[in-house]
MARTIKOL-908661 format. One record per residue (C-alpha): x, y, z. Coordinates in nm, 4 decimals, padded with zeros to 6 digits. Example, Ala and Ser with C-alpha at 12.3 -4.5 7.8 and 13.67 -1.06 7.14 Angstrom:
{u 01.2300 v -00.4500 w 00.7800}
{u 01.3670 v -00.1060 w 00.7140}
//
This chain:
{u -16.5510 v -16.1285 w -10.4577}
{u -16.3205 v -16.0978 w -10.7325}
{u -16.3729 v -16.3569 w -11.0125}
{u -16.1375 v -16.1970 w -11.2965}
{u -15.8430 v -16.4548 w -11.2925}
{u -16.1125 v -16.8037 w -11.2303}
{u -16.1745 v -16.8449 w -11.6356}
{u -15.7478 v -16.8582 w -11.6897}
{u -15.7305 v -17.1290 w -11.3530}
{u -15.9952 v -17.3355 w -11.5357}
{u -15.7748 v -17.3318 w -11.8814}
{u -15.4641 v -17.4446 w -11.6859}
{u -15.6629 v -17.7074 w -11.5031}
{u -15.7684 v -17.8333 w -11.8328}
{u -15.4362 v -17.8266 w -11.9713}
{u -15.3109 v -18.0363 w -11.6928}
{u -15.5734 v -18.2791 w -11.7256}
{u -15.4952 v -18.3007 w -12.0939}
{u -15.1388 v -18.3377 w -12.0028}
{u -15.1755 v -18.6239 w -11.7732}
{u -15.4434 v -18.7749 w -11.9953}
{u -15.1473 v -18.7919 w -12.2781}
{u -14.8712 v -18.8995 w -12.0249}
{u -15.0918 v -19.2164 w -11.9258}
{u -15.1705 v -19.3130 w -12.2828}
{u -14.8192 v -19.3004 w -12.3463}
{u -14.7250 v -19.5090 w -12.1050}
{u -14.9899 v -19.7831 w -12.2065}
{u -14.8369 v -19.7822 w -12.4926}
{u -14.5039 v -19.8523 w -12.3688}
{u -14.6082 v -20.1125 w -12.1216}
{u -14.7714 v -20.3060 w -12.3894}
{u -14.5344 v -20.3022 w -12.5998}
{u -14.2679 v -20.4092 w -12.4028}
{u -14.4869 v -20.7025 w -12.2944}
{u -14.5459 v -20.8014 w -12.6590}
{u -14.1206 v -20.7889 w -12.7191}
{u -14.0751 v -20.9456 w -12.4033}
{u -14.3520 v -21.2652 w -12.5004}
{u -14.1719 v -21.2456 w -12.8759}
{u -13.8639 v -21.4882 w -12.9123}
{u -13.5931 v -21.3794 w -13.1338}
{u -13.4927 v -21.5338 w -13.4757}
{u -13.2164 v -21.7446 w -13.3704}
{u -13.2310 v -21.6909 w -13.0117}
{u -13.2795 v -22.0077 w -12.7617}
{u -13.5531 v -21.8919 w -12.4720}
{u -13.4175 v -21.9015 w -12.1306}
{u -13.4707 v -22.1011 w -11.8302}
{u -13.8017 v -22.0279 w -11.7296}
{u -13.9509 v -22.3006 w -11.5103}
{u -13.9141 v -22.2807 w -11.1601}
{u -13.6328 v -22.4134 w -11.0091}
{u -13.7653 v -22.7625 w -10.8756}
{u -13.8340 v -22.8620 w -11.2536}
{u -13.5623 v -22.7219 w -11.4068}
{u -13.4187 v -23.0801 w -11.4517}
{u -13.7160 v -23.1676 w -11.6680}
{u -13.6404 v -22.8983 w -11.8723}
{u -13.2859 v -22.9599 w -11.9313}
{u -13.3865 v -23.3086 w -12.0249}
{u -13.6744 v -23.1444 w -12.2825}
{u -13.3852 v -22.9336 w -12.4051}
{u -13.1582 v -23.2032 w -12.4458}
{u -13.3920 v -23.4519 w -12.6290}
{u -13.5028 v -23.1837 w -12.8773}
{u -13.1025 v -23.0871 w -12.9823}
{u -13.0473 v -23.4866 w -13.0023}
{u -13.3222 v -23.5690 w -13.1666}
{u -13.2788 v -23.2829 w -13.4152}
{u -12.9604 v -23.3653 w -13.5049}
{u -13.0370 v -23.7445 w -13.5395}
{u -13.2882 v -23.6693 w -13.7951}
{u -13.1060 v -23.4673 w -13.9873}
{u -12.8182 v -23.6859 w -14.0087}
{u -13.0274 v -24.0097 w -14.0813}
{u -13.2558 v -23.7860 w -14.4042}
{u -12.9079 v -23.6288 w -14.5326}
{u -12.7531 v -24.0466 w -14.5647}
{u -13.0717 v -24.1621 w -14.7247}
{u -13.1376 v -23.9314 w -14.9825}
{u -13.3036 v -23.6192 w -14.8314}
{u -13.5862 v -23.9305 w -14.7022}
{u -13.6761 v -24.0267 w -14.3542}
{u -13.8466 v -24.3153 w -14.5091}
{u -13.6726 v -24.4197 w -14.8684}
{u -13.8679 v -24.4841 w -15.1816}
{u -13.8704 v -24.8655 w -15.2526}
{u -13.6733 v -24.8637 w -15.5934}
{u -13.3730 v -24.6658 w -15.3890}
{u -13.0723 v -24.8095 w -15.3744}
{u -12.9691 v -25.0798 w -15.0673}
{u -12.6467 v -25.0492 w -15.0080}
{u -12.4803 v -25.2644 w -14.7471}
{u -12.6698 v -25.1573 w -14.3959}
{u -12.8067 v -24.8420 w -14.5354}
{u -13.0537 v -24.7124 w -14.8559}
{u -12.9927 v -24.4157 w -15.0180}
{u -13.2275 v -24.2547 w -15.2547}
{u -13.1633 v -24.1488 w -15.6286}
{u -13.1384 v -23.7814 w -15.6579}
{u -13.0890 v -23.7922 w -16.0688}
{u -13.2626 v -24.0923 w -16.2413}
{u -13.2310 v -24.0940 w -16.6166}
{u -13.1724 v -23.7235 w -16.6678}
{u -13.4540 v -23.6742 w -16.4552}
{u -13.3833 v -23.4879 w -16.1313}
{u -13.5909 v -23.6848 w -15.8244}
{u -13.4293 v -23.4953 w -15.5328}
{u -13.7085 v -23.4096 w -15.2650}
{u -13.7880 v -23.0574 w -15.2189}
{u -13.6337 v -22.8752 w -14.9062}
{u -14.0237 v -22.8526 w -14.7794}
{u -14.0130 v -23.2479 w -14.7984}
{u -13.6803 v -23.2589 w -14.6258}
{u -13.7736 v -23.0041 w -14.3418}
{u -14.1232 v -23.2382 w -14.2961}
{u -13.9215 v -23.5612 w -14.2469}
{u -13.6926 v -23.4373 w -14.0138}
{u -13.9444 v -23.2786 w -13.8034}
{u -14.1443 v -23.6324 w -13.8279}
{u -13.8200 v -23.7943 w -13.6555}
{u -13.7667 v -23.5593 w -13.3906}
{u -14.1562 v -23.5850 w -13.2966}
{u -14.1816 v -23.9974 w -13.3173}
{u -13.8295 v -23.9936 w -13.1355}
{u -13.8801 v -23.7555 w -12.8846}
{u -14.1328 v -23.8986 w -12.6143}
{u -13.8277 v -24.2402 w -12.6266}
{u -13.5288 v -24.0094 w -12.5451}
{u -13.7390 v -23.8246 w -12.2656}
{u -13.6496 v -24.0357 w -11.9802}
{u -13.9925 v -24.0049 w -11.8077}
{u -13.9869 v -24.3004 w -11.5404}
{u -13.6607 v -24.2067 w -11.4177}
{u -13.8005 v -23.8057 w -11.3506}
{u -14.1012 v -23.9948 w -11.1861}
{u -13.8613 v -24.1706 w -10.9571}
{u -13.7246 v -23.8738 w -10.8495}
{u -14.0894 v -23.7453 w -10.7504}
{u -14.2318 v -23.5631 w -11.0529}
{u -14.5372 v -23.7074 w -11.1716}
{u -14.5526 v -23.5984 w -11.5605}
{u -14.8374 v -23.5852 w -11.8329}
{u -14.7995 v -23.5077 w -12.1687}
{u -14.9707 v -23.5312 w -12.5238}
{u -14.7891 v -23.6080 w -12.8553}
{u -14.5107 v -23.3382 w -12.9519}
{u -14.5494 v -23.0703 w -13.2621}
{u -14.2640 v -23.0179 w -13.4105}
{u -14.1450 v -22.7543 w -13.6731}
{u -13.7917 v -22.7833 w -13.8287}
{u -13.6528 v -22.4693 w -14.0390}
{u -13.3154 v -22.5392 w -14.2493}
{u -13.1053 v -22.2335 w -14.3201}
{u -12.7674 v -22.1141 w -14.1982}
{u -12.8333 v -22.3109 w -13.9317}
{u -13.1264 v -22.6359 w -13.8828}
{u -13.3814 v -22.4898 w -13.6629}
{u -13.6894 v -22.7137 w -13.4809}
{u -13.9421 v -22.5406 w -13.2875}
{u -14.1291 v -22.7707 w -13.0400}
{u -14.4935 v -22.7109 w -12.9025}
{u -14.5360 v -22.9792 w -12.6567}
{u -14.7619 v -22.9640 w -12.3427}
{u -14.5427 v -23.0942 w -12.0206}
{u -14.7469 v -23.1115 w -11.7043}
{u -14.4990 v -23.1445 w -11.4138}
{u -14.6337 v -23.1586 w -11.0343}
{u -14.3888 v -23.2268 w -10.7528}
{u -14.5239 v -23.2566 w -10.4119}
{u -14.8115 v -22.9200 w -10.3717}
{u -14.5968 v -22.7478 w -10.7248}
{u -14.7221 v -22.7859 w -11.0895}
{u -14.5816 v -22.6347 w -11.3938}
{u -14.6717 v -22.6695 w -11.7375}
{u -14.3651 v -22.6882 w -12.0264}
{u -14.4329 v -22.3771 w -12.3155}
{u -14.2686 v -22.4401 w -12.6082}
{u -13.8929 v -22.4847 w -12.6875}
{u -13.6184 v -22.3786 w -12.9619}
{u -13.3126 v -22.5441 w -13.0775}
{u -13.1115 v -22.4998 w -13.3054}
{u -12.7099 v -22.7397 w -13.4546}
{u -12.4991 v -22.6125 w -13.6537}
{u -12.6018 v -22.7422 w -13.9602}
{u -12.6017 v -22.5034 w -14.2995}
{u -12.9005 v -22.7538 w -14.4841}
{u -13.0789 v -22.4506 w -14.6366}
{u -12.7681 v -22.3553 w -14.8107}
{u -12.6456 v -22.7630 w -14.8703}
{u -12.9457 v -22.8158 w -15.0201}
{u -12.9037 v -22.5180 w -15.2725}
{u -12.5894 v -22.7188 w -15.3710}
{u -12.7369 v -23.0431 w -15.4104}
{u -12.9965 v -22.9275 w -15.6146}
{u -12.7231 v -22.7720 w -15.8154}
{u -12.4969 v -23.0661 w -15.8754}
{u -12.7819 v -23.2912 w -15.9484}
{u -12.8770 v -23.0890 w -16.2314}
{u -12.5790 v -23.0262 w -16.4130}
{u -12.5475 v -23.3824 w -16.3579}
{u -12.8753 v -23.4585 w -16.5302}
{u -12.7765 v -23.2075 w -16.8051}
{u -12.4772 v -23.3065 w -16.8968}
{u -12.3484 v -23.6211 w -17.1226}
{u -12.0881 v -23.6945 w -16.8964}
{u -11.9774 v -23.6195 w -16.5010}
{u -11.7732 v -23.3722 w -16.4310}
{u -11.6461 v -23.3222 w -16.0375}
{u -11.4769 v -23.0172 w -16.1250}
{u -11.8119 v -22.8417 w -16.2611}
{u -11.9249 v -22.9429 w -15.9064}
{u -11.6675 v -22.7367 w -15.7320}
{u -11.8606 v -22.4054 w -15.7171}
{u -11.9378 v -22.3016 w -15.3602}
{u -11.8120 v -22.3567 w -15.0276}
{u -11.9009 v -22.6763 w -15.0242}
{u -11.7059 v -23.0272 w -15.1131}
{u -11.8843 v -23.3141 w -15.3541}
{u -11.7220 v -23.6394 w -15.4043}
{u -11.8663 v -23.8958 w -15.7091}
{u -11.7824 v -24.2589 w -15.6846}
{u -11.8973 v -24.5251 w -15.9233}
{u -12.0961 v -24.7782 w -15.7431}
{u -12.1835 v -24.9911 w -16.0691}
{u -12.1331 v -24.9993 w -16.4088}
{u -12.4563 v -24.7669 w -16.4828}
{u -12.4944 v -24.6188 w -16.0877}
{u -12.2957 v -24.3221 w -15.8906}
{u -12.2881 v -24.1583 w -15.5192}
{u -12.2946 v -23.7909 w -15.5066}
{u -12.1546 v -23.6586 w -15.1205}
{u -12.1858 v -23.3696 w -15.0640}
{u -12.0006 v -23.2250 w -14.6961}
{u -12.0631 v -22.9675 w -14.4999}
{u -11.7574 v -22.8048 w -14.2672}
{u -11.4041 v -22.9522 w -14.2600}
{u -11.3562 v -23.3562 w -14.3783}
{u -11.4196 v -23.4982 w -14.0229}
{u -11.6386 v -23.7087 w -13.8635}
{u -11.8012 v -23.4556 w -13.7374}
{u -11.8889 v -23.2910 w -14.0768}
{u -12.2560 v -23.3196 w -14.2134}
{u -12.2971 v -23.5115 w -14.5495}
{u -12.5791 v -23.5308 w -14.7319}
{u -12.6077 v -23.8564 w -15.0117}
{u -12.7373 v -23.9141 w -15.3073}
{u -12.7391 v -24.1778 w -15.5696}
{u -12.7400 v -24.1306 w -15.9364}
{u -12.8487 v -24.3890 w -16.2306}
{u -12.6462 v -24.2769 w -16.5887}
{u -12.8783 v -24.2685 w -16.8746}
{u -12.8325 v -24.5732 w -17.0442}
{u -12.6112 v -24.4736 w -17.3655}
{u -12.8451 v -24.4603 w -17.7007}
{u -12.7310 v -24.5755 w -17.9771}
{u -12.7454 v -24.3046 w -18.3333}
{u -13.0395 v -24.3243 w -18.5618}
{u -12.9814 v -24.3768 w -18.9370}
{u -13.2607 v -24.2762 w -19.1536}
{u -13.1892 v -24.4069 w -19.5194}
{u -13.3724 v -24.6352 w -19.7715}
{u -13.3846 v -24.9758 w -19.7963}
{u -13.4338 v -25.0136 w -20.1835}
{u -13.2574 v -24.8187 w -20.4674}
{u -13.2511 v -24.8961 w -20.8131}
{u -12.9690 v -24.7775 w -21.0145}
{u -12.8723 v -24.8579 w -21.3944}
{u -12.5160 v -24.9855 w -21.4477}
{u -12.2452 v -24.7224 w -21.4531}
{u -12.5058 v -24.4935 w -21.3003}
{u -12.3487 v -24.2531 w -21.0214}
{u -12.6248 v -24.2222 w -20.7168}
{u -12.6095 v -24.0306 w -20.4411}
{u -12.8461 v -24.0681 w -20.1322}
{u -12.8439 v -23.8575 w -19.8460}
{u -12.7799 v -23.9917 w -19.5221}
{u -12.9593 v -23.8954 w -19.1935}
{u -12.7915 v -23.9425 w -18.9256}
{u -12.8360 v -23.8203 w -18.5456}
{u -12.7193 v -23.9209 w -18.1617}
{u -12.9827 v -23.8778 w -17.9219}
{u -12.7092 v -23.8279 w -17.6658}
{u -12.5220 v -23.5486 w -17.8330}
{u -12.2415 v -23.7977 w -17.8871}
{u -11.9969 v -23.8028 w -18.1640}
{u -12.0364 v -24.0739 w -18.4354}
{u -11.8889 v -24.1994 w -18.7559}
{u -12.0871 v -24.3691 w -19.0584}
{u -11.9529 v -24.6825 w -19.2628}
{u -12.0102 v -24.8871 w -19.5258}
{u -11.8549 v -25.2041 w -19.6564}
{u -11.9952 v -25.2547 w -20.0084}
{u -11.7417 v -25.2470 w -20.2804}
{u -11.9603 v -25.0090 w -20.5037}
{u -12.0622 v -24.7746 w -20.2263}
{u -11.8816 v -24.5043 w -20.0820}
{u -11.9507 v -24.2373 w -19.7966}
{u -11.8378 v -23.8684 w -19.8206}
{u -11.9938 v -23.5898 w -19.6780}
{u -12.2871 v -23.7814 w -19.5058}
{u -12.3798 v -23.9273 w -19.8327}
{u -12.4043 v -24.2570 w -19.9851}
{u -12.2430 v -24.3209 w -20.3209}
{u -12.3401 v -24.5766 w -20.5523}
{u -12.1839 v -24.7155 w -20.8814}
{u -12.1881 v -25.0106 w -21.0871}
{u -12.0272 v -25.1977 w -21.3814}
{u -12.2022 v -25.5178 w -21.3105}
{u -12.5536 v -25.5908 w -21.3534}
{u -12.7209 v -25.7548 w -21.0230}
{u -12.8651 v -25.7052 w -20.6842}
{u -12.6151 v -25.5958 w -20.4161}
{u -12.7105 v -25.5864 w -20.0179}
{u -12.5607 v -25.3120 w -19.8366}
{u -12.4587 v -25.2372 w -19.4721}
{u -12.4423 v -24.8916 w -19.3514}
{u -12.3289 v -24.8365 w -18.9765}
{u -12.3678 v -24.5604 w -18.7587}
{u -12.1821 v -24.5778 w -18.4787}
{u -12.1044 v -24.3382 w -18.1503}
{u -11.7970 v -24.3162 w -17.9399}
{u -11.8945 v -24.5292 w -17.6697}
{u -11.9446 v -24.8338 w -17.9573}
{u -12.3184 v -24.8334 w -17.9418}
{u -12.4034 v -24.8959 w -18.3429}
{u -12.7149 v -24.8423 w -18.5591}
{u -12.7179 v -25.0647 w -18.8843}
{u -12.9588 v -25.0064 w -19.1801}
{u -12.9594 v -25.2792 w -19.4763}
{u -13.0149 v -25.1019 w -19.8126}
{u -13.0865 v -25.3187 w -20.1324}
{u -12.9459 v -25.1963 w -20.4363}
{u -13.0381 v -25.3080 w -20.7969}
{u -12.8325 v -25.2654 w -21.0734}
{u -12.9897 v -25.2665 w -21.4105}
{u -12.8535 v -25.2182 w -21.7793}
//
């Protein structure tokens, strides 16, 4: 027999053993990873229907409770403050409390972490209420479930991501819930940017300026409540109803009145020009003026001038005093020898 062509067969055979080796890994590949997009929910994508039909109404319900509750949560934070549950030295005002976002120069306006945390605590304490479990049950479901997990996202858009375990069984069928996305229209990442913002040129600044506020594509409103406290709104969307505010209140720095640094004894000898230098500051950046009423003394410049003819021992008043009429006065004894 004639064996010359059997060592090129056995090549070929190898080759096409090698060939279907590579052809099967590759398609591994592709199976799993089309199962791992397929398990993978999109950024910003809802997950479809994917309980059977018979509980489909429980799911809808789930669904329903999450977008309410979401949007709830995020409406009740935004009037109070950026709190679910308000400091106690925030303002109460009429049936509501909103929380002060500038205190004293200080900015105390909760981080967006904070604000995320609370509104994810709402949805989860609210949910298990809105989920209308003994009507389902009358309708043959029998349901378990343990407490909700809730994560909330705020960007663009609010974003709440629920893990909560929802045994259903109807008759022989039981399906458990998997987890659920929802998102409302609701720009709070960006908001929040603004807020922040506002609150600190607020806290910067000597005085309030709405038109410094007016930087982005959202609107702020200021409105005195008190003589020493203001509401900063800040709205999301067209002026409706319907539009998102989030509220904050601010307490003005109490005004402080100019120091005066100057002594308060100089001895002069009669006829004698003095002059004392005056230091004078406003802690506020305010403007001031200084005055004196003393018939031999005379400002100029920041600086006290003395003279006098008569022998004696003269009390002096000098007054610092800022634009908004808050005064410091120093006494200053003066004594006039021969």
């Amino acid at each position: 027999m004639n064996d010359s062509g059997a060592p090129g067969v056995t090549h070929m055979i190898k080759r096409a053993q090698l060939s279907v080796i590579i052809i099967l890994g590759l398609a591994l590949i592709i199976v799993v990873g089309l199962g791992i997009y397929l398990t993978r929910t999109p950024s910003g994508v809802e997950q479809p229907f994917v309980a059977p039909i018979e509980f489909r109404p429980v799911e809808q319900q789930v669904r329903a409770c999450l977008t309410s509750a979401l949007t709830e949560g995020a409406r009740l934070v935004g009037a109070q403050g950026g709190h679910l549950f308000a400091p106690e030295d925030a303002l109460h005002k009429a049936d509501t409390i909103i929380a002060y976002g500038v205190r004293n120069k200080d900015v105390t306006l909760p981080t967006l972490s904070n604000i995320e945390n609370d509104i994810a605590t709402y949805v989860a304490s609210t949910l298990p209420s809105c989920f209308e479990k003994a009507a389902l049950e009358n309708e043959g479901f029998v349901i378990a479930t343990v407490p909700p997990i809730v994560e909330v996202k705020a960007g663009e858009d609010l974003r709440a991501t629920l893990q909560w375990s929802v045994t259903i069984t109807k008759g022989a069928l039981t399906y458990t819930l998997g987890n659920e996305v929802a998102r409302v229209a609701i720009p709070l990442g960006p908001l929040y940017l603004s807020v922040a913002s506002a609150a600190q040129q607020i806290a910067t600044s000597t005085t309030i300026d709405i038109t410094a506020l007016a930087q982005d594509r959202f609107s702020h409103d200021i409105v005195p409540y008190d003589a020493s406290t203001f509401l900063l709104t800040t709205k999301a969307g067209d002026i409706t109803s319907d539009s998102y505010t989030f509220v904050i209140a601010i307490q003005a720095a109490a005004n402080r009145a100019p120091t005066l640094d100057a002594p308060t004894t100089v001895l002069v000898t009669r006829d004698e020009i003095k002059t004392i230098d005056l230091h004078a500051t406003d802690p506020d950046g305010d403007q001031f003026t200084l005055s004196t009423s003393s018939p031999i003394a005379t400002l100029q410049d920041g600086k006290l001038i003395l003279r006098s003819s008569v022998v004696g021992t003269y009390s002096i008043l000098i007054t610092a005093e800022d634009n908004k009429h808050t005064m410091t006065t120093v006494q200053l004894s003066v004594q006039v020898e021969p």
